[in-house]
N, C-alpha and C positions, 0 to 999 in steps of 0.2 A: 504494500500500500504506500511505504512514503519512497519506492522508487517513480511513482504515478502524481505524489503531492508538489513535487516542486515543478516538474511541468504547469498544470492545470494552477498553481498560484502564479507563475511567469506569465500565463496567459492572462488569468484573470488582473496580474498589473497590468498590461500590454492595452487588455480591452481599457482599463479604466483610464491610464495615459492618453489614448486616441481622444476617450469622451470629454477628456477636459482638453484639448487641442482642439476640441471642433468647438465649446466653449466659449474657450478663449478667443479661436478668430471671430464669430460670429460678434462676442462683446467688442473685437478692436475694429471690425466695419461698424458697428451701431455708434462707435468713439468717432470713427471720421467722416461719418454721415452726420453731424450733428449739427454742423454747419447750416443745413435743411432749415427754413423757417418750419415753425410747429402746423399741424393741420387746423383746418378748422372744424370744429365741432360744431353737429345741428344744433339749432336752438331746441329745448325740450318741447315747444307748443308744436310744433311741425313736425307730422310724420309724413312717412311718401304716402303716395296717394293709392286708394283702393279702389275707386270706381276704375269699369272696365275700358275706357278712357283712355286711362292714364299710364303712361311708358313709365312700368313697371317691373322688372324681373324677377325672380327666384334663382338663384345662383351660388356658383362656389368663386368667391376673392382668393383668388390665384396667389398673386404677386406683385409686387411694384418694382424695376427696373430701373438702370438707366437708361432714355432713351435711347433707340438703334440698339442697345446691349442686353440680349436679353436674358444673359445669363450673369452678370452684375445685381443682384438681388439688391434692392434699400434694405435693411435691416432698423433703422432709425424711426423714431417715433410709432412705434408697433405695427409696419407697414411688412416686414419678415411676416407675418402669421399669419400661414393661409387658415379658410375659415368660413363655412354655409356666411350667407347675405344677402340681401336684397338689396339691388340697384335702381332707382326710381329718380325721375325727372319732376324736380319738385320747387317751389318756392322758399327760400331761407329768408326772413326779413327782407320780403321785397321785391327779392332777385333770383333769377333763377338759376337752379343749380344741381347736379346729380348726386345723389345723398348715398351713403354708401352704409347701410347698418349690417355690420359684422358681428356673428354670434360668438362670445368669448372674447372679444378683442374689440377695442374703440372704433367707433363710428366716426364718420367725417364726411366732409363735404366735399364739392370740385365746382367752384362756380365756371357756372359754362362757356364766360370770358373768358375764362383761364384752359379751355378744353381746344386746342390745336389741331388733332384728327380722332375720328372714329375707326377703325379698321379690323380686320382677321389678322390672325397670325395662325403661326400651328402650331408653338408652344411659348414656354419662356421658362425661366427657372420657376420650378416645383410645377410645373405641367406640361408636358407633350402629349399633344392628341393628332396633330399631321391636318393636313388640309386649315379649312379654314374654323378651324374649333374652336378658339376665344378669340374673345370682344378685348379690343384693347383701347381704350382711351390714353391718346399722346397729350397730357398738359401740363402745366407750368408750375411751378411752387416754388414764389419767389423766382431766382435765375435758374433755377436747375430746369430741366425738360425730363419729364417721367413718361413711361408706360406701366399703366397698369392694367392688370388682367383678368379678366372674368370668363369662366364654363358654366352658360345661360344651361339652365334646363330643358327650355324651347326654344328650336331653331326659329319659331315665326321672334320670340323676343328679340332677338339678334336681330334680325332683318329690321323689327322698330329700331333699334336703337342703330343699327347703321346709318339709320334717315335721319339721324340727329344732326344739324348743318351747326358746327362750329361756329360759323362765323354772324348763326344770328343771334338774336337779344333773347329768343324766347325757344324751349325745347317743341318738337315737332313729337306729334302723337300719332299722327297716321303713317299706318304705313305704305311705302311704295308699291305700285302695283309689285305684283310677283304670283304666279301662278302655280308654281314648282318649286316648293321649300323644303329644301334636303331635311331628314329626318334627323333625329339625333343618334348617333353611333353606339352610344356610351352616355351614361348617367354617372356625371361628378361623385 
C-alpha cells in the first residue's frame, strides 16, 4: 500500500498546483481588466418587457470578449461567468437599452448608443456551436470595444434581435421578413 501512496499524493499535489494556477491567472486578467469602467446596472422599477411584442429572449450569457478576439475572455467586473438570462430591449430611465438579467451573477445594461453591430458568430470563449449559433453584440464600455455572446433558445429570437439597427435611437421589435428559420441544433 504505501508503494501506491506516494504516487497518488504527487498527483493529488500536481492536480491541486494546476487548480491554483488557473486561479491565479484568471485573478491576474480580472487585475488588468480593471481598467474597464464599471457596468451599469438596471434600475430596480424596470424589468424587460413581457408582452409578446416585445424583443425578448431566453438564453445562455456566453461570454464577453475583446473585440475581433474571441478567445481573450473579460474576466473583470463578473463579465467571466457564463450563466441562463434573458436579453430584452427595454427602456432604463428614458432611454433605450438591452438589459441583460443573469441568473447567479449581476445584471447590466448596454445602452443601444453604445451597441456598434449585431451579428452571428460560431463561437467564442466558453462556447462553440459552428455556423451561425450566437448573437453577439459588438459595443462600447467606455474606450474598450466588447463582444459579447449569447445561445438564444429560439432561432426566430435571433432573427428579432439581428433586426436591431445600431444606429437608431429606438430598438426595432418586428421582425424581418424570413420564411425559413433554421431550427435550433442544440439547447444551451
Amino acid at each position: 500500500m504505501s508503494d501506491r501512496l506516494v504516487p497518488v499524493l504527487l498527483l493529488v499535489l500536481l492536480f491541486l498546483l494546476m487548480i491554483g494556477a488557473m486561479v491565479l491567472g484568471w485573478r491576474r486578467r480580472g487585475g488588468s481588466q480593471q481598467d474597464l469602467p464599471p457596468l451599469e446596472s438596471p434600475r430596480e422599477d424596470t424589468a424587460p418587457g413581457t408582452d409578446e411584442d416585445a424583443l425578448r429572449a431566453d438564453c445562455v450569457y456566453v461570454s464577453t470578449t475583446l473585440a475581433e478576439q474571441p478567445l481573450e475572455r473579460v474576466v473583470a467586473h463578473g463579465l467571466g461567468a457564463r450563466s441562463r438570462a434573458v436579453l430584452a430591449a427595454t427602456e432604463d430611465a428614458g432611454r433605450p437599452v438591452l438589459r441583460v438579467d443573469r441568473q447567479g451573477a449581476s445584471s447590466f445594461v448596454i445602452p443601444v448608443g453604445d451597441v456598434l453591430s449585431v451579428h452571428t458568430a460560431p463561437g467564442m470563449a466558453g462556447k462553440w456551436v459552428g455556423g451561425d449559433g450566437l448573437l453577439v453584440l459588438r459595443w462600447r464600455l467606455g474606450r474598450t470595444v466588447l463582444d459579447t455572446g449569447f445561445r438564444l433558445d429560439r432561432a426566430e429570437d435571433q432573427t428579432r434581435f439581428l433586426a436591431l439597427d445600431p444606429g437608431s435611437d429606438a430598438p426595432t421589435t418586428t421582425p424581418p421578413d424570413s420564411t425559413a428559420l433554421e431550427a435550433r441544433k442544440e439547447h444551451p
